[in-house]
Jmol script that loads the backbone (N, CA, C; Angstrom):
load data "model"
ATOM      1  N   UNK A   1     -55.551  40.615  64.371  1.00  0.00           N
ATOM      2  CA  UNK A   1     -54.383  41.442  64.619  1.00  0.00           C
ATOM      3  C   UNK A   1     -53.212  40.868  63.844  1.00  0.00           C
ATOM      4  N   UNK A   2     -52.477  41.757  63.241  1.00  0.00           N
ATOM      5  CA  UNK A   2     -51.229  41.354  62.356  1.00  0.00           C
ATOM      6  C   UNK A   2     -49.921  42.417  63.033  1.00  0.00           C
ATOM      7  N   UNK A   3     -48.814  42.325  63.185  1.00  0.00           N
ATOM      8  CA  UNK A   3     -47.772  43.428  63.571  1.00  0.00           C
ATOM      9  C   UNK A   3     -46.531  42.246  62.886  1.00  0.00           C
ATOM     10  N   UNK A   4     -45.854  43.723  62.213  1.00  0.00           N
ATOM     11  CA  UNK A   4     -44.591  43.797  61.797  1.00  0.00           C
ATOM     12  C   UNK A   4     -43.626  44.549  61.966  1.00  0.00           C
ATOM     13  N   UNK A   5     -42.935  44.379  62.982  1.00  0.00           N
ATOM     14  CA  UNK A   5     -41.853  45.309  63.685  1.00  0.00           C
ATOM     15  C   UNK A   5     -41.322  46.022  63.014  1.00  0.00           C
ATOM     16  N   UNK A   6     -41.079  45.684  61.927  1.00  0.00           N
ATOM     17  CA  UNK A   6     -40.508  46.543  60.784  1.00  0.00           C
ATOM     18  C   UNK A   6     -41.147  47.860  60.186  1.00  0.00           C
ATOM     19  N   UNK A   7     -42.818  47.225  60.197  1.00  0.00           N
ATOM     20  CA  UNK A   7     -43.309  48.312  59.297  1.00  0.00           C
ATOM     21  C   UNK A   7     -44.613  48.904  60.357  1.00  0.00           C
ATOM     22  N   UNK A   8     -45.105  48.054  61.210  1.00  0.00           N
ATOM     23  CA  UNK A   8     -46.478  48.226  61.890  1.00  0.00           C
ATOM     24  C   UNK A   8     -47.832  47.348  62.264  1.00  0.00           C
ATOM     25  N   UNK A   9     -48.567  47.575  62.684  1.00  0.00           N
ATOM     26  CA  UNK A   9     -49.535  47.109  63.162  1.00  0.00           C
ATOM     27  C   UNK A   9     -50.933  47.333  62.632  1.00  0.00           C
ATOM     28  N   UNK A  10     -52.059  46.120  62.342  1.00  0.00           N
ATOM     29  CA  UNK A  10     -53.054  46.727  62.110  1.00  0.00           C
ATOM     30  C   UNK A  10     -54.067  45.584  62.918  1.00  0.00           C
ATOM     31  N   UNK A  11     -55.350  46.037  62.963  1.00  0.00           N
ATOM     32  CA  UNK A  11     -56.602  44.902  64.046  1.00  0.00           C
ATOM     33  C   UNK A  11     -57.567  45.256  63.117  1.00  0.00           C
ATOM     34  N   UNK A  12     -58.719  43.997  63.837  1.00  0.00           N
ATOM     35  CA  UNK A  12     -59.877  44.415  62.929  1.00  0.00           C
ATOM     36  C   UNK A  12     -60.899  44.811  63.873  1.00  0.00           C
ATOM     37  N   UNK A  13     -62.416  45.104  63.734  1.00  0.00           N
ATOM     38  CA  UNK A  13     -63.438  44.651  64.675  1.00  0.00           C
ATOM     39  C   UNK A  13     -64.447  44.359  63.897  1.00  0.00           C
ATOM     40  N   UNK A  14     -65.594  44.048  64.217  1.00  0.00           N
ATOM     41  CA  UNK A  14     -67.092  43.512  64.170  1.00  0.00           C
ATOM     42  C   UNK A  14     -67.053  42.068  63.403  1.00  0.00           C
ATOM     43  N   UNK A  15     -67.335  41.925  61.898  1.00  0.00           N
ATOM     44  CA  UNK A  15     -67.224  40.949  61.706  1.00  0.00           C
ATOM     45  C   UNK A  15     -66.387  40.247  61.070  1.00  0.00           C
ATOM     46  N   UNK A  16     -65.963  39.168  61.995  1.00  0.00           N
ATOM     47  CA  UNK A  16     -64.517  38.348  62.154  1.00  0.00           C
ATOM     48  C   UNK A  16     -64.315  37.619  60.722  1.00  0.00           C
ATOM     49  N   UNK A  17     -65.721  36.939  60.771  1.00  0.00           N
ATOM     50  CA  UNK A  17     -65.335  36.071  59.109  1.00  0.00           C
ATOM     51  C   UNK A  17     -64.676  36.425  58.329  1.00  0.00           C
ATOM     52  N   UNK A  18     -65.055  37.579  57.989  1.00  0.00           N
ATOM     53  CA  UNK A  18     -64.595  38.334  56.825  1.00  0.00           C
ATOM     54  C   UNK A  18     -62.722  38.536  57.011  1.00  0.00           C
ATOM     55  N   UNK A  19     -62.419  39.061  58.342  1.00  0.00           N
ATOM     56  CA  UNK A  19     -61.406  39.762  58.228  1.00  0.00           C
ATOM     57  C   UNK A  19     -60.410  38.066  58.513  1.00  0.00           C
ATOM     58  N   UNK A  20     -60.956  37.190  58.518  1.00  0.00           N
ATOM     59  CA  UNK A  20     -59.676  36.401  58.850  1.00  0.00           C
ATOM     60  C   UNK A  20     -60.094  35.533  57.125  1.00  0.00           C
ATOM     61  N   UNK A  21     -61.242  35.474  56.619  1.00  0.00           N
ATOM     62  CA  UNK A  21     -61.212  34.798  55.572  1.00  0.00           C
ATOM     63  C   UNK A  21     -60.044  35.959  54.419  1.00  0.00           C
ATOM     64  N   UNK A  22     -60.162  36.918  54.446  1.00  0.00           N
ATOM     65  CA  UNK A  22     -59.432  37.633  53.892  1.00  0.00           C
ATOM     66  C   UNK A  22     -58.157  38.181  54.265  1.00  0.00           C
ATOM     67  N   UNK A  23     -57.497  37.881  55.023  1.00  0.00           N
ATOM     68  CA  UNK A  23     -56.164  37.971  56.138  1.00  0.00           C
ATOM     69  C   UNK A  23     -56.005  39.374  55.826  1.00  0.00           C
ATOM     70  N   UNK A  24     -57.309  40.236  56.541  1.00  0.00           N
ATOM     71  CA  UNK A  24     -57.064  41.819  56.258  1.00  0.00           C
ATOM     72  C   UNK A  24     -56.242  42.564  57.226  1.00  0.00           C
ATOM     73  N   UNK A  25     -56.020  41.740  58.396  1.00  0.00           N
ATOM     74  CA  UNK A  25     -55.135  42.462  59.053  1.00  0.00           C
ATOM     75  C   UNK A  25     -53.804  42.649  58.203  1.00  0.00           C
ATOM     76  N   UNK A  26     -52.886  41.347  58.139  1.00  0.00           N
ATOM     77  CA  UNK A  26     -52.139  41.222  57.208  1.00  0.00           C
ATOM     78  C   UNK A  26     -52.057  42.053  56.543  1.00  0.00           C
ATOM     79  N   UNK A  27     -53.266  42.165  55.365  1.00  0.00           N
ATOM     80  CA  UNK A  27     -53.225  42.930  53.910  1.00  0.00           C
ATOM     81  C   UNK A  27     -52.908  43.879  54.132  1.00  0.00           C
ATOM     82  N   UNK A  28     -53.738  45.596  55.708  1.00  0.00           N
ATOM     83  CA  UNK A  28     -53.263  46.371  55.590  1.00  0.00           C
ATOM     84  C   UNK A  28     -51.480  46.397  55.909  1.00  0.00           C
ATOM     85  N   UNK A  29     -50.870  45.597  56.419  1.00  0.00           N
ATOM     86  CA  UNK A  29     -49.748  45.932  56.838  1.00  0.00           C
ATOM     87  C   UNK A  29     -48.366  45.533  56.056  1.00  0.00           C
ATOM     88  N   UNK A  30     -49.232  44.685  54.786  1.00  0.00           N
ATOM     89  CA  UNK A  30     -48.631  44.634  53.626  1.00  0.00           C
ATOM     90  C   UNK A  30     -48.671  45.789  52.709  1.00  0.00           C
ATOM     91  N   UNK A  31     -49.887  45.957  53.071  1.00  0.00           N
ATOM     92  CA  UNK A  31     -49.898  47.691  51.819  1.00  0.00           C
ATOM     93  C   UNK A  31     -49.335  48.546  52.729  1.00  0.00           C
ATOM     94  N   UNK A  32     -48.806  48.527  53.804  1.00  0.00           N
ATOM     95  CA  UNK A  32     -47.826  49.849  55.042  1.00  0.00           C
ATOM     96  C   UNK A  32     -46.731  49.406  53.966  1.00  0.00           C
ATOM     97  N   UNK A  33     -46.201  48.389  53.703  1.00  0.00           N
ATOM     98  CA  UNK A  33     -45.050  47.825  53.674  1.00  0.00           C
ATOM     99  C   UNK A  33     -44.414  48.378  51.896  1.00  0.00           C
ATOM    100  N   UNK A  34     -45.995  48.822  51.445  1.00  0.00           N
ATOM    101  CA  UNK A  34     -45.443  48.765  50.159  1.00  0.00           C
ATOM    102  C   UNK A  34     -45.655  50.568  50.073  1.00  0.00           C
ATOM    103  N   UNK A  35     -45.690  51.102  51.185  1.00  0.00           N
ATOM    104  CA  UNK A  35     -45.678  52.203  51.662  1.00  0.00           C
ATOM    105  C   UNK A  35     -47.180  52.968  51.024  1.00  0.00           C
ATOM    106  N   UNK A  36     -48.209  52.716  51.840  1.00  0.00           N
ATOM    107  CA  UNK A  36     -49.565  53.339  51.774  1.00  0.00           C
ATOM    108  C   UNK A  36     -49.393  53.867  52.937  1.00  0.00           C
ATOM    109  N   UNK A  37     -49.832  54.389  53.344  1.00  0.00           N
ATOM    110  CA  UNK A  37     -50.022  55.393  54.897  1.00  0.00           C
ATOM    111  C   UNK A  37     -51.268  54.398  55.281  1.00  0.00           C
ATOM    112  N   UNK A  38     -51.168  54.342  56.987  1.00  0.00           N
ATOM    113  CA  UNK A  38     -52.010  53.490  57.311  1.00  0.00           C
ATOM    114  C   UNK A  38     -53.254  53.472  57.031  1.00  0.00           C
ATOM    115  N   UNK A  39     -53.959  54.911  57.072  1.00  0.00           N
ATOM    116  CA  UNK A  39     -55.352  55.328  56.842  1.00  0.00           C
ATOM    117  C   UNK A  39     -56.037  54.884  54.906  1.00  0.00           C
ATOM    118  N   UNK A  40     -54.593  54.859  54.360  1.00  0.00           N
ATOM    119  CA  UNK A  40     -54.602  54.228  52.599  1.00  0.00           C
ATOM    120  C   UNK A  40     -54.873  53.042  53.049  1.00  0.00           C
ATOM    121  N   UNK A  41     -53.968  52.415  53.886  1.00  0.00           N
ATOM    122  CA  UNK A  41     -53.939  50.874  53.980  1.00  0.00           C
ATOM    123  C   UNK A  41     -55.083  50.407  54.294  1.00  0.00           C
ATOM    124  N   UNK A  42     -56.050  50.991  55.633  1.00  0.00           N
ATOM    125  CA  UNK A  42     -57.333  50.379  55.723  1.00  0.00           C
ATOM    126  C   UNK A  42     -58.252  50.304  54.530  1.00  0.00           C
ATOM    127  N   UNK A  43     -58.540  51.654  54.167  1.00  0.00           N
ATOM    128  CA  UNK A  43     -59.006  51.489  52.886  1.00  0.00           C
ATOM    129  C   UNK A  43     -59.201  50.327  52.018  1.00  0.00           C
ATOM    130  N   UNK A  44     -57.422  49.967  51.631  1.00  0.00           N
ATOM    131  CA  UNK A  44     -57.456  49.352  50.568  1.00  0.00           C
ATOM    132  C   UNK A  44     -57.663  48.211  51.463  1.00  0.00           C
ATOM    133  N   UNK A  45     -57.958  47.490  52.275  1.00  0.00           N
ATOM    134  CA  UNK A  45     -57.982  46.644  52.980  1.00  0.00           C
ATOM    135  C   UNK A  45     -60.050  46.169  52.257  1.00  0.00           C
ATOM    136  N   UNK A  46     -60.479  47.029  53.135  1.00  0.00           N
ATOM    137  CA  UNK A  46     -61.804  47.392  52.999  1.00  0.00           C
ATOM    138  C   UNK A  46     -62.058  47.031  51.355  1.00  0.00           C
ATOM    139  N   UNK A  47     -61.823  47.954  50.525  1.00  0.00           N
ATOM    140  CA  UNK A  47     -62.373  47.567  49.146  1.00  0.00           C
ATOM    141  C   UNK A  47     -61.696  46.421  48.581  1.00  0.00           C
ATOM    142  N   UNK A  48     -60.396  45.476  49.079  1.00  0.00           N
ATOM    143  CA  UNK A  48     -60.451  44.223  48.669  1.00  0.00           C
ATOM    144  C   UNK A  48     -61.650  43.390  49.097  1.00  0.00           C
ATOM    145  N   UNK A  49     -62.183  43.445  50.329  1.00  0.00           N
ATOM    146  CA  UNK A  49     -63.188  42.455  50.803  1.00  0.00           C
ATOM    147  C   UNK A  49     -64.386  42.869  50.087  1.00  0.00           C
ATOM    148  N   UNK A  50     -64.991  44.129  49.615  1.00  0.00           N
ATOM    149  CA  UNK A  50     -66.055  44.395  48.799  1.00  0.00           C
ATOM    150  C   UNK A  50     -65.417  43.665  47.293  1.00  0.00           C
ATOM    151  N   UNK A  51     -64.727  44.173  46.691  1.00  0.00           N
ATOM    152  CA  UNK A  51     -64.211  43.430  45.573  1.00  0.00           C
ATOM    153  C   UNK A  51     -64.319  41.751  45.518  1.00  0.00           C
ATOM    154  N   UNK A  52     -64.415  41.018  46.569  1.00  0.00           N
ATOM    155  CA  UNK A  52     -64.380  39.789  46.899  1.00  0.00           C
ATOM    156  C   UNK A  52     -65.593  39.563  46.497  1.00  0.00           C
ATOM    157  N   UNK A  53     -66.734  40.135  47.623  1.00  0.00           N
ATOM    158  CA  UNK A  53     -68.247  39.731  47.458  1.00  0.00           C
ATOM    159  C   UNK A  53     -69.159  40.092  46.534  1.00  0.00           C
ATOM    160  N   UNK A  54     -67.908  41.051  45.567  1.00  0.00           N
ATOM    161  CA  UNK A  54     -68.788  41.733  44.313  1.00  0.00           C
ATOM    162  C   UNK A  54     -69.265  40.645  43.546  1.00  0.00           C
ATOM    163  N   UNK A  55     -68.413  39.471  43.373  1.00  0.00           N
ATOM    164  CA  UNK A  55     -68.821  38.728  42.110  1.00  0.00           C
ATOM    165  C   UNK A  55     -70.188  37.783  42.619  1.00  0.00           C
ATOM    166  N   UNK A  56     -70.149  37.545  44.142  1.00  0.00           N
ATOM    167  CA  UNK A  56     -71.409  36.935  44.588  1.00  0.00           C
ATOM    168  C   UNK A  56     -72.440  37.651  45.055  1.00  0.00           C
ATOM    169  N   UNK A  57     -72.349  38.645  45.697  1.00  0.00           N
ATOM    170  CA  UNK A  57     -73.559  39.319  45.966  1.00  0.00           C
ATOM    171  C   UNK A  57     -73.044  41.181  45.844  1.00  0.00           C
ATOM    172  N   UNK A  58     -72.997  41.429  44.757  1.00  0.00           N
ATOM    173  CA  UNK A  58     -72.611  42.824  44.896  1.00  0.00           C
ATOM    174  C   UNK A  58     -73.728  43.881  45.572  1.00  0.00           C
ATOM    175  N   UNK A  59     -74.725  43.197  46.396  1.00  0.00           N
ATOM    176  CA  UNK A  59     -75.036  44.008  47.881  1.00  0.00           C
ATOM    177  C   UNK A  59     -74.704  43.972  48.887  1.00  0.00           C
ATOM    178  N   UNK A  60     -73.964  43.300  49.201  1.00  0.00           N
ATOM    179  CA  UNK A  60     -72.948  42.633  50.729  1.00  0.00           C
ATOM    180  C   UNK A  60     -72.153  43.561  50.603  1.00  0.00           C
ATOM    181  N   UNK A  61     -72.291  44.244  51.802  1.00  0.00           N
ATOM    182  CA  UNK A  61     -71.521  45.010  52.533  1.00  0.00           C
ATOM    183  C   UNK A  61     -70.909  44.508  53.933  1.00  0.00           C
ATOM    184  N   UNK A  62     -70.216  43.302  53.825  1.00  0.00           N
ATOM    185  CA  UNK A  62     -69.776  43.400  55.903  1.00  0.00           C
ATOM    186  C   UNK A  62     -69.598  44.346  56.947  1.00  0.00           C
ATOM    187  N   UNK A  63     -70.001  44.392  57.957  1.00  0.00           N
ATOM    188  CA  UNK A  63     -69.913  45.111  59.185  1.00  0.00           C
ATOM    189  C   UNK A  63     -68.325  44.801  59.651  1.00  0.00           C
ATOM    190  N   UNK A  64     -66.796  46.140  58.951  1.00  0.00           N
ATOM    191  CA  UNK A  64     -65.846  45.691  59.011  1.00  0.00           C
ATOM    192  C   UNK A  64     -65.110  46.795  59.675  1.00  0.00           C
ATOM    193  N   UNK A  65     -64.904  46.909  60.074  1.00  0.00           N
ATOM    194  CA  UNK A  65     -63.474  47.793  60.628  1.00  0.00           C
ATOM    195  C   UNK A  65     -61.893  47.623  60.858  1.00  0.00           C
ATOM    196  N   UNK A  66     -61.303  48.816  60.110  1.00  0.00           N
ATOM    197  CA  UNK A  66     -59.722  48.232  60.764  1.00  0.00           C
ATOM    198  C   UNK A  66     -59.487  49.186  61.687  1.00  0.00           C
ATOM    199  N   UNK A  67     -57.808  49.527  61.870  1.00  0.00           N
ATOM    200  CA  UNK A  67     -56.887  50.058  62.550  1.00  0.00           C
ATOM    201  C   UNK A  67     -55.845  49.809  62.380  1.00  0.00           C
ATOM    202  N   UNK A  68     -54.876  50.638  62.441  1.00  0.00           N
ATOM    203  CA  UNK A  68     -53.439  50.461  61.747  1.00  0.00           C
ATOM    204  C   UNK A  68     -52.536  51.723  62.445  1.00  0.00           C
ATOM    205  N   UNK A  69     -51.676  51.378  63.082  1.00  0.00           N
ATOM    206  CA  UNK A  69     -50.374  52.409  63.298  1.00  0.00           C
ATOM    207  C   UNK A  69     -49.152  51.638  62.850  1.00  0.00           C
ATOM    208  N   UNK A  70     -48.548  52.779  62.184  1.00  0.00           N
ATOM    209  CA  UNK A  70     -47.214  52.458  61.358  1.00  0.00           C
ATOM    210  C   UNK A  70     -45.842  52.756  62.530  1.00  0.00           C
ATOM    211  N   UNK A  71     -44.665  52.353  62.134  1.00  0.00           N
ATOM    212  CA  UNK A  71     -44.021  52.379  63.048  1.00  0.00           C
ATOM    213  C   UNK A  71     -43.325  53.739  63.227  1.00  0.00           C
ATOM    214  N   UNK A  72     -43.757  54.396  62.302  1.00  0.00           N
ATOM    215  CA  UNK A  72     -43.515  56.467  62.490  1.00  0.00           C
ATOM    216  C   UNK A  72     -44.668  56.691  63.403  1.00  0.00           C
ATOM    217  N   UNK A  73     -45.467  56.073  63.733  1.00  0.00           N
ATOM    218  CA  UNK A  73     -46.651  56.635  64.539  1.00  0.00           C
ATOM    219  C   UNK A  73     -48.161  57.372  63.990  1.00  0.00           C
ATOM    220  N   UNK A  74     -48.020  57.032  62.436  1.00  0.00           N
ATOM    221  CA  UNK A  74     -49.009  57.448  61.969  1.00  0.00           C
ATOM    222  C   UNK A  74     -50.140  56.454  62.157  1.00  0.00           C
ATOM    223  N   UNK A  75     -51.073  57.085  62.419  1.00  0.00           N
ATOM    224  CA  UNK A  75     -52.486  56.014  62.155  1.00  0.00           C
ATOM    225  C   UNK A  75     -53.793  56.348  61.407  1.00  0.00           C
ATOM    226  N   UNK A  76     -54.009  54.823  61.270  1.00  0.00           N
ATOM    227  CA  UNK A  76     -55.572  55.318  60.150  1.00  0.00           C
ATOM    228  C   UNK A  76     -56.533  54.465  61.048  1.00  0.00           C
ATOM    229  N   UNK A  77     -58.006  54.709  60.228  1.00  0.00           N
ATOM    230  CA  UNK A  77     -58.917  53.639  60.888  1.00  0.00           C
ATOM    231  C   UNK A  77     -60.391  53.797  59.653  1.00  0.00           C
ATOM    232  N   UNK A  78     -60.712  52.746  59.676  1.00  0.00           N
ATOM    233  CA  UNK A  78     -61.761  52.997  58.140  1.00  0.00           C
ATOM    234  C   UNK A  78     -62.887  51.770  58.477  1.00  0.00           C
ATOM    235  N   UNK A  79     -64.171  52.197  58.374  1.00  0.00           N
ATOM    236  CA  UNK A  79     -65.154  50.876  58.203  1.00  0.00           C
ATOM    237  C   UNK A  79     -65.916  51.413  57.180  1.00  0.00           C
ATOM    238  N   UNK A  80     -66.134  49.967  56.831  1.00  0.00           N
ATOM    239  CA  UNK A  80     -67.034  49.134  55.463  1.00  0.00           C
ATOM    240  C   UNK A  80     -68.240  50.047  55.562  1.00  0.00           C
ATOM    241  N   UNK A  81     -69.008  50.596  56.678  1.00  0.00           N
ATOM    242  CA  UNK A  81     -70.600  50.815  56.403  1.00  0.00           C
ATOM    243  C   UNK A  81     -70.514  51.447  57.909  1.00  0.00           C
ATOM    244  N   UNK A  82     -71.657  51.996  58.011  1.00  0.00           N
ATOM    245  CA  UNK A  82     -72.313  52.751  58.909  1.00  0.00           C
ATOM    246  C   UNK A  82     -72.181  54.429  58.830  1.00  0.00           C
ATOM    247  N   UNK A  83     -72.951  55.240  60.181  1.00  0.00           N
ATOM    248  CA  UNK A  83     -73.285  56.435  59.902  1.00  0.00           C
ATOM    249  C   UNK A  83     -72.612  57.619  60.318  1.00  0.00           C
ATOM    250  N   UNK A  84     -71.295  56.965  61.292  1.00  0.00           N
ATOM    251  CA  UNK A  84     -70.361  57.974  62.050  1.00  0.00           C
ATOM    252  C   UNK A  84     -68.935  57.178  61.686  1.00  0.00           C
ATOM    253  N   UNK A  85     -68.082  58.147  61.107  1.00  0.00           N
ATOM    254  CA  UNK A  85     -66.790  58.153  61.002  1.00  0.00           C
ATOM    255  C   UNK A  85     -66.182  57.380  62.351  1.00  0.00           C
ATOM    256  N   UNK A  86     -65.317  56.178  62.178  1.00  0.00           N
ATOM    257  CA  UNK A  86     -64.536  55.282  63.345  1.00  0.00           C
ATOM    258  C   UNK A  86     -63.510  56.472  63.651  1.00  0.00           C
ATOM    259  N   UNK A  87     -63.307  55.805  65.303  1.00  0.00           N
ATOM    260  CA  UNK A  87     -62.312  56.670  66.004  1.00  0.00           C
ATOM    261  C   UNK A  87     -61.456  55.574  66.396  1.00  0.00           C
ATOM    262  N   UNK A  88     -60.446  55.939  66.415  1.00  0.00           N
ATOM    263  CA  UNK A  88     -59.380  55.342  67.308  1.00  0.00           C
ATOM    264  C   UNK A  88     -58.833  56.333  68.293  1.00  0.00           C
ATOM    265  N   UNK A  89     -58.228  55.384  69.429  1.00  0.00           N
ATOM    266  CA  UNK A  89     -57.669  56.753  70.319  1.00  0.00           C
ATOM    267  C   UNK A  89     -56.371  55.340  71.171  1.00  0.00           C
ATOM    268  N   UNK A  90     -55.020  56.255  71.150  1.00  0.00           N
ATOM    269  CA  UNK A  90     -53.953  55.530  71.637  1.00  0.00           C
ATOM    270  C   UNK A  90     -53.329  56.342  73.050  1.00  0.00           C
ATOM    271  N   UNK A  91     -52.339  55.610  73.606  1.00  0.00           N
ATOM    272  CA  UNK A  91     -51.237  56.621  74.835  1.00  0.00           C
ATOM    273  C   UNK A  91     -50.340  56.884  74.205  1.00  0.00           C
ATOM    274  N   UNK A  92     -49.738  57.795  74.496  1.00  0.00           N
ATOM    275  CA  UNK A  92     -48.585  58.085  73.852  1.00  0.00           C
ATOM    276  C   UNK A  92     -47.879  58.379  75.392  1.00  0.00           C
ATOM    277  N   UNK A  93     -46.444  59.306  75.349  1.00  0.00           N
ATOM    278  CA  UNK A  93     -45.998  59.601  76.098  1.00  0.00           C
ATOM    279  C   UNK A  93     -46.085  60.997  76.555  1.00  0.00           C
ATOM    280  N   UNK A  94     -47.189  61.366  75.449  1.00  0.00           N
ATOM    281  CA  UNK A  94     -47.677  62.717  75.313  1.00  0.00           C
ATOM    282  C   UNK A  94     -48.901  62.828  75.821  1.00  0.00           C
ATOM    283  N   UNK A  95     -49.934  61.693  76.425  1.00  0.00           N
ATOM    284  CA  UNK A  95     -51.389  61.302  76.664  1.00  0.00           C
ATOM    285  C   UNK A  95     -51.507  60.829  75.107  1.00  0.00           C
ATOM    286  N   UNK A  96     -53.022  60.929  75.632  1.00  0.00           N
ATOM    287  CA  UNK A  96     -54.437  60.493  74.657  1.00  0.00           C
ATOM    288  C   UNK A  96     -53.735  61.073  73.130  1.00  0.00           C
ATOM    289  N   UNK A  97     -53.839  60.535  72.260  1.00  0.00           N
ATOM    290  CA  UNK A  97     -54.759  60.881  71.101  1.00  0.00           C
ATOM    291  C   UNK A  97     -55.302  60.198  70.244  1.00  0.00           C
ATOM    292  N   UNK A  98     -56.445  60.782  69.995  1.00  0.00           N
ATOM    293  CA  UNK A  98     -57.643  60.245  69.012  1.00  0.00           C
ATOM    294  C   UNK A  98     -57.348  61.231  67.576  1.00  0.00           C
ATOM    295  N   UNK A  99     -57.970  59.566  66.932  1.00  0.00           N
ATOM    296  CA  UNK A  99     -57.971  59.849  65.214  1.00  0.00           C
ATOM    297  C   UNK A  99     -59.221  59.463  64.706  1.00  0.00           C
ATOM    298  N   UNK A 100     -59.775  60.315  63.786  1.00  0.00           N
ATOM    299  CA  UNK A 100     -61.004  59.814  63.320  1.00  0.00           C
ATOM    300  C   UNK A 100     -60.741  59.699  62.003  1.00  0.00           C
ATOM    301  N   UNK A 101     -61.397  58.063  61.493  1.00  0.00           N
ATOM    302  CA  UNK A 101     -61.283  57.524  60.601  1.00  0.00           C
ATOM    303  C   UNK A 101     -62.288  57.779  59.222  1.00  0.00           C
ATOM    304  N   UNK A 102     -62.618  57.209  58.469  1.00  0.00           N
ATOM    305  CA  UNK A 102     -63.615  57.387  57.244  1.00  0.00           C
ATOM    306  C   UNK A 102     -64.304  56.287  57.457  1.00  0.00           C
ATOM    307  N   UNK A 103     -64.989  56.140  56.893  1.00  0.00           N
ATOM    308  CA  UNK A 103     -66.371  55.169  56.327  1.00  0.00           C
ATOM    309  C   UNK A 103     -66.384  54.855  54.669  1.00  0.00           C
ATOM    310  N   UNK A 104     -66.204  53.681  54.441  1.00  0.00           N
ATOM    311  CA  UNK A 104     -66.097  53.353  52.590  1.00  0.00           C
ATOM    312  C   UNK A 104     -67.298  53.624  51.957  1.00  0.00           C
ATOM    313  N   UNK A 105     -68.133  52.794  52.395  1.00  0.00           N
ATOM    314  CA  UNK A 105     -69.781  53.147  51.634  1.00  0.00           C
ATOM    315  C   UNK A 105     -70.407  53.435  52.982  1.00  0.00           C
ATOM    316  N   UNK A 106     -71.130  55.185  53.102  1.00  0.00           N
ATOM    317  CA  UNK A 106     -71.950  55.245  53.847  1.00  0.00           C
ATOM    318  C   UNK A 106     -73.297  54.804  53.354  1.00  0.00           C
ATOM    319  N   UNK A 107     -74.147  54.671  54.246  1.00  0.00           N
ATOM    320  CA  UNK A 107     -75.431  54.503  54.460  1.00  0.00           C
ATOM    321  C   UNK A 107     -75.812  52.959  53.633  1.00  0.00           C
ATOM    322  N   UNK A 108     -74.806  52.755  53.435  1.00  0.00           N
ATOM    323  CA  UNK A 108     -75.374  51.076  52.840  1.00  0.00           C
ATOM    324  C   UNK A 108     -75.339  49.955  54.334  1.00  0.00           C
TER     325      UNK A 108
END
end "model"
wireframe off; spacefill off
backbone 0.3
color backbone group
């Protein structure tokens, strides 16, 4: 988890190595900062850590996920691999809402 009052918040899930060897929480909320929309920001979050493992095993795919709400209230959510689009779902003062995210490389 990374938050910047200024600009927003982003978390990770599944596997940890990755996201703290690469301070991806951080990263997305540096790319909020340099104004990506959060759902850009995971992204680019995501294909830095593939870009990483390209030069050692360009079949490594980590089991990665983010999340990110900006401080307008927009949110994204994006993982590395698997077969169903990530959801996020927050409170508002309005209830529930859920956002469904992308997937970078399916089926790998």
């Amino acid at each position: 988890l990374y938050v910047d009052n200024e600009v927003g918040a982003a978390g990770a899930t599944n596997r940890g190595e990755e996201v703290i060897k690469s301070c991806g929480s951080y990263y997305v909320v540096l790319k909020m900062k340099e104004g990506r929309t959060p759902q850009q920001a995971c992204e680019d979050a995501l294909q830095m850590i593939v870009d990483k493992y390209r030069k050692v095993n360009p079949d490594y795919f980590p089991s990665v996920n983010f999340v990110a709400i900006n401080k307008s209230g927009e949110m994204g959510c994006s993982g590395l691999t698997g077969n169903r689009n990530p959801r996020m779902t927050i409170m508002t003062e309005k209830g529930y809402n859920s956002f469904e995210g992308t997937i970078v490389y399916k089926g790998k």
